[in-house]
DRENPA-3360 file (N, C-alpha, C; in nm, 2 decimals, always signed):
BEGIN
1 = XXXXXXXX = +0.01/+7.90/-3.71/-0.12/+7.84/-3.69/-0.11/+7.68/-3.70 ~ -0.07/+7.65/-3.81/+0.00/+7.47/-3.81/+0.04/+7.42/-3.70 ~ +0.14/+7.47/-3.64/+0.21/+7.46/-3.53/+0.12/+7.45/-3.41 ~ +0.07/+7.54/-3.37/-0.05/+7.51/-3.29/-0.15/+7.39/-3.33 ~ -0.20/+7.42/-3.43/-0.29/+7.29/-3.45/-0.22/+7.14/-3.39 ~ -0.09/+7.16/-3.45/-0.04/+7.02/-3.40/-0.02/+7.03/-3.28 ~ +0.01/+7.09/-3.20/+0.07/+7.07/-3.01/-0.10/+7.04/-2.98 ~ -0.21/+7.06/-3.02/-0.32/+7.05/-2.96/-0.33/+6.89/-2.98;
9 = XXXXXXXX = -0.37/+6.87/-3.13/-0.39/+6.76/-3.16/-0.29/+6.62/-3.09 ~ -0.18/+6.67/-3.08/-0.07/+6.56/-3.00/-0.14/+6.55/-2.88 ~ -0.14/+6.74/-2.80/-0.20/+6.69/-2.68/-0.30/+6.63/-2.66 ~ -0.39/+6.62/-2.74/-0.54/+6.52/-2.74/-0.50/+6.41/-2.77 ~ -0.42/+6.36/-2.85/-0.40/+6.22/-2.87/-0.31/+6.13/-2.77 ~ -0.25/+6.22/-2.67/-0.15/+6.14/-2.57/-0.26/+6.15/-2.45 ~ -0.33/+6.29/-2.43/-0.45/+6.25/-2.30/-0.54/+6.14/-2.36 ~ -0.60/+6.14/-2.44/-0.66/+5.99/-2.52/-0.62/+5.87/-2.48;
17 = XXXXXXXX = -0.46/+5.82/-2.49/-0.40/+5.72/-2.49/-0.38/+5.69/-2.32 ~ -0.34/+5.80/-2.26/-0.38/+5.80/-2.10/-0.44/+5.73/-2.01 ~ -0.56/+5.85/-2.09/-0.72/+5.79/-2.04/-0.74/+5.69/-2.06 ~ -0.77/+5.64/-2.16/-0.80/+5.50/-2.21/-0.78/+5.34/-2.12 ~ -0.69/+5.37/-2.10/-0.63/+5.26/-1.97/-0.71/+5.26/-1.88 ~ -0.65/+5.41/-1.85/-0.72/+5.46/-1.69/-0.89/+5.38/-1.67 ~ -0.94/+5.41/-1.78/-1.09/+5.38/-1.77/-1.09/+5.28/-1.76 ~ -1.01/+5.18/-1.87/-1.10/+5.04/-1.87/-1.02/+4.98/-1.74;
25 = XXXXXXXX = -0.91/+5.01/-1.70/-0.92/+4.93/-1.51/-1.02/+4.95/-1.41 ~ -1.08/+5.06/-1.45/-1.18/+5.06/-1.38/-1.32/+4.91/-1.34 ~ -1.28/+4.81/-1.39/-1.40/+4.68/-1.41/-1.37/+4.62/-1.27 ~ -1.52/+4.65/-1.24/-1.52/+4.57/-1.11/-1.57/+4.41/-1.14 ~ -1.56/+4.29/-1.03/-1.58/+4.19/-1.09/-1.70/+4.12/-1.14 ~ -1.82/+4.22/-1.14/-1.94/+4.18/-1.18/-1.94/+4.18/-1.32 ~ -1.79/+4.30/-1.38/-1.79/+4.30/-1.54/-1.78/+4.21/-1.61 ~ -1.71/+4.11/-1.51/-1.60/+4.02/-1.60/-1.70/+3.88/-1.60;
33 = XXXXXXXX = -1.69/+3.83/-1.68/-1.79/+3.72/-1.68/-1.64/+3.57/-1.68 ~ -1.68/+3.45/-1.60/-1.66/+3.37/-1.56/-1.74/+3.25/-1.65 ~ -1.63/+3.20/-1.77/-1.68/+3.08/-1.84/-1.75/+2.98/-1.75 ~ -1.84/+2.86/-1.85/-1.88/+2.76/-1.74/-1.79/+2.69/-1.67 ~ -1.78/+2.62/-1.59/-1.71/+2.53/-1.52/-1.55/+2.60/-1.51 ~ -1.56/+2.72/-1.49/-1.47/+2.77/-1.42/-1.45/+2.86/-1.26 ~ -1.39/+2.93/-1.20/-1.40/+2.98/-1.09/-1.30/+3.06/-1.08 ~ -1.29/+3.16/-0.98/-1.22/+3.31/-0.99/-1.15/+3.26/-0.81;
41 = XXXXXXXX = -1.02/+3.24/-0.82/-0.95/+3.24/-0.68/-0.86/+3.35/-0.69 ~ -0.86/+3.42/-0.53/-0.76/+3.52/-0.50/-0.67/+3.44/-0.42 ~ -0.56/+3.56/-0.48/-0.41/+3.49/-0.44/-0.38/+3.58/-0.42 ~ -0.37/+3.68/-0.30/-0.27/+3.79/-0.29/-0.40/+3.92/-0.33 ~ -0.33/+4.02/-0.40/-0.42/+4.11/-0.46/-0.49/+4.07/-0.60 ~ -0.45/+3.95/-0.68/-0.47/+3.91/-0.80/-0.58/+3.84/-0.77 ~ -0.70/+3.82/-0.89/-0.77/+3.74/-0.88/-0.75/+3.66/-1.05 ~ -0.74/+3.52/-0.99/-0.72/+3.45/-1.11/-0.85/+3.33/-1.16;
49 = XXXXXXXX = -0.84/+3.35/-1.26/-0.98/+3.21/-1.33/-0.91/+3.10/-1.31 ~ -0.92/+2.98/-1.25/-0.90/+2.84/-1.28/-1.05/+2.76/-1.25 ~ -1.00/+2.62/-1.31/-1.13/+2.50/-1.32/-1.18/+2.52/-1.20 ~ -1.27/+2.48/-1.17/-1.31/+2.43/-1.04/-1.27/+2.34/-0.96 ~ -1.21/+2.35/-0.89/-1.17/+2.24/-0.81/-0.98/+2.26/-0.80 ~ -0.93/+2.34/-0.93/-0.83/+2.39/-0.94/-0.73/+2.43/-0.79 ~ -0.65/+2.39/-0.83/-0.57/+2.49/-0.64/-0.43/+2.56/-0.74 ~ -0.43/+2.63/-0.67/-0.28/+2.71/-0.67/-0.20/+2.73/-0.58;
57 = XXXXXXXX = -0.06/+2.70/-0.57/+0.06/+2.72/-0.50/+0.15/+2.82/-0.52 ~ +0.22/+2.85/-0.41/+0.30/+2.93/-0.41/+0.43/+2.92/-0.38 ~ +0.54/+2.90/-0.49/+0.69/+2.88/-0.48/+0.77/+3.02/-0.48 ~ +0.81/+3.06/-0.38/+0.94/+3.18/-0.42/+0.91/+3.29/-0.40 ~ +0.78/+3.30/-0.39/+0.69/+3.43/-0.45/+0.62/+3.47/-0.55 ~ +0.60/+3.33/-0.65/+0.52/+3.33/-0.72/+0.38/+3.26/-0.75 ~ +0.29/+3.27/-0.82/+0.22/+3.19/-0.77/+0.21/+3.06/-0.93 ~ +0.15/+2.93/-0.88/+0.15/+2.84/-1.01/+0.00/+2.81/-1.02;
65 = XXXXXXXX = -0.09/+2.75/-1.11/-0.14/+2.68/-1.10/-0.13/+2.53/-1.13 ~ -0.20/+2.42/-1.08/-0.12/+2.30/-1.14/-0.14/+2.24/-1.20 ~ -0.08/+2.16/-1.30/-0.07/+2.12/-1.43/-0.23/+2.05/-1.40 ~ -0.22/+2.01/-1.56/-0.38/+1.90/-1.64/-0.32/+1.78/-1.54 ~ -0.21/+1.75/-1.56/-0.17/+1.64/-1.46/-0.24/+1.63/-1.32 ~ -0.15/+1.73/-1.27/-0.19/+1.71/-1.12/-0.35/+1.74/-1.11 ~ -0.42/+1.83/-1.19/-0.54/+1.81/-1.15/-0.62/+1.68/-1.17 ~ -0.60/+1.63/-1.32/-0.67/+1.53/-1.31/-0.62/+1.37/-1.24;
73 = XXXXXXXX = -0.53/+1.38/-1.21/-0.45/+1.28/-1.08/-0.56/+1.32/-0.96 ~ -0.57/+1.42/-0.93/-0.66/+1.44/-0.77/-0.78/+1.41/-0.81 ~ -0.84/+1.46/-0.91/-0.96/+1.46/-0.98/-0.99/+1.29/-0.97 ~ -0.95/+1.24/-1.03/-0.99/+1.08/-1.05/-0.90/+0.97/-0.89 ~ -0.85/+1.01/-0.84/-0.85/+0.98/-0.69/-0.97/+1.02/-0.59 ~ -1.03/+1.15/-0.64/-1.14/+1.22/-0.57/-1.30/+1.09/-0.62 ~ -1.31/+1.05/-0.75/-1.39/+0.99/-0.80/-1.35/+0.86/-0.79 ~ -1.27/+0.83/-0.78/-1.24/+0.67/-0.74/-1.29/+0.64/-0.61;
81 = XXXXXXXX = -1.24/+0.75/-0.48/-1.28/+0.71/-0.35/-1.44/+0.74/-0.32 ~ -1.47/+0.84/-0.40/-1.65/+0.85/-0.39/-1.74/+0.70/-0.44 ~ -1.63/+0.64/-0.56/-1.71/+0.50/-0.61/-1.70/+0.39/-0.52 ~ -1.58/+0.40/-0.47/-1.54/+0.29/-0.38/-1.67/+0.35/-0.27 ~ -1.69/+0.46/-0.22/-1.80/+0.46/-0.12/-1.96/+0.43/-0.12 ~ -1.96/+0.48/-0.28/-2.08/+0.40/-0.31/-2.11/+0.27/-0.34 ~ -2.00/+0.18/-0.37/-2.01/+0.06/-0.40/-2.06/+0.00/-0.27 ~ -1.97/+0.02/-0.14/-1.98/+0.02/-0.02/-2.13/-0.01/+0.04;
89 = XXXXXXXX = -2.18/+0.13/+0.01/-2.32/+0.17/+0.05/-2.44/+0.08/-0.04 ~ -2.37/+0.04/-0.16/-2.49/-0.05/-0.23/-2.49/-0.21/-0.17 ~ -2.37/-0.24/-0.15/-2.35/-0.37/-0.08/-2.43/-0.39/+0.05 ~ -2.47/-0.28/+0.12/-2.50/-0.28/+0.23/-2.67/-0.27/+0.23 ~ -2.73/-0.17/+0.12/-2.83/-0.16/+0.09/-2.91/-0.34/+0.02 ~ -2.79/-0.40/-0.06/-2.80/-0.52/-0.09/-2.86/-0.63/+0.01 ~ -2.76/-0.62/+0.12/-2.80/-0.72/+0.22/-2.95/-0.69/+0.26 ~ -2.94/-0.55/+0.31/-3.12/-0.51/+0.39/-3.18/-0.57/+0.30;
97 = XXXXXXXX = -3.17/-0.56/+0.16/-3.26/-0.60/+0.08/-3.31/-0.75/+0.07 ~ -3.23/-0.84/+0.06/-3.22/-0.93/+0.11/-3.32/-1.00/+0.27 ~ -3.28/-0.92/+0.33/-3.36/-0.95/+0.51/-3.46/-0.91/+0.48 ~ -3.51/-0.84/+0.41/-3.65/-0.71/+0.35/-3.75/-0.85/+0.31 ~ -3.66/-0.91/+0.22/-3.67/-1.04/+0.13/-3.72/-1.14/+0.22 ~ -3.65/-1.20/+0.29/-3.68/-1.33/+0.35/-3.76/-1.29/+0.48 ~ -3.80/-1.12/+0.54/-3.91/-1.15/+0.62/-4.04/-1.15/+0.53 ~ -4.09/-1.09/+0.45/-4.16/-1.10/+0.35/-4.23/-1.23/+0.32;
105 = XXXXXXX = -4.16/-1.29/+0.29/-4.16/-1.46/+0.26/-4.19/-1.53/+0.37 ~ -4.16/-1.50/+0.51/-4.18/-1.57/+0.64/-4.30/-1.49/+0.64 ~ -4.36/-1.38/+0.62/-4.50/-1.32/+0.67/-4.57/-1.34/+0.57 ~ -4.52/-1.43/+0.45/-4.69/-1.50/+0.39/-4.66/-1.64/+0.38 ~ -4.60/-1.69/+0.45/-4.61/-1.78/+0.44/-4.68/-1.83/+0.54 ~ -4.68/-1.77/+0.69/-4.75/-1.80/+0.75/-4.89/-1.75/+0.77 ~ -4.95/-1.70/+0.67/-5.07/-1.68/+0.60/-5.17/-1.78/+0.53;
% end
């Protein structure tokens, strides 16, 4: 009777160990929750979390993501050339401002 008790109990505890897997792959991606300022990219069948803005490559057959370096190298090239654009755009808004100015001044003066 021992004997039996244990082949049962083994067999319950190896289908247990089984199952167990089996179920929790089951998570679709609504399960999985995505920290702030991160994002979920597919690469193949894999879906991977990186930053936003993050890119991944592909060497050999594998895939990388790229270093704190390389991101924040693009990152502050990306924000450098957006400042240079606004600086651009204020300079220009400066002038109008300017002409805005001196018709102003020509229309009360001749008042």
């Amino acid at each position: 009777m021992n004997k039996v008790m244990l082949f049962v109990l083994t067999g319950l505890i190896h289908a247990a160990l089984i199952a167990g897997p089996a179920y929790s792959a089951e998570k679709t991606e609504s399960d999985v929750r995505i920290p702030a300022g991160m994002e979920v990219e597919k690469a193949g069948d894999v879906n991977i979390v990186v930053p936003k803005g993050g890119q991944l490559r592909r060497e050999e057959g594998r895939i990388y993501l790229e270093s704190t370096d390389e991101y924040a190298s693009r990152e502050f090239d990306t924000v450098a050339a957006r400042l240079d654009r606004i600086e651009a755009e204020q300079k220009a808004l400066g002038g109008e401002i300017v002409l805005l100015k001196e018709a102003l001044d020509k229309k009360e003066d001749k008042k």
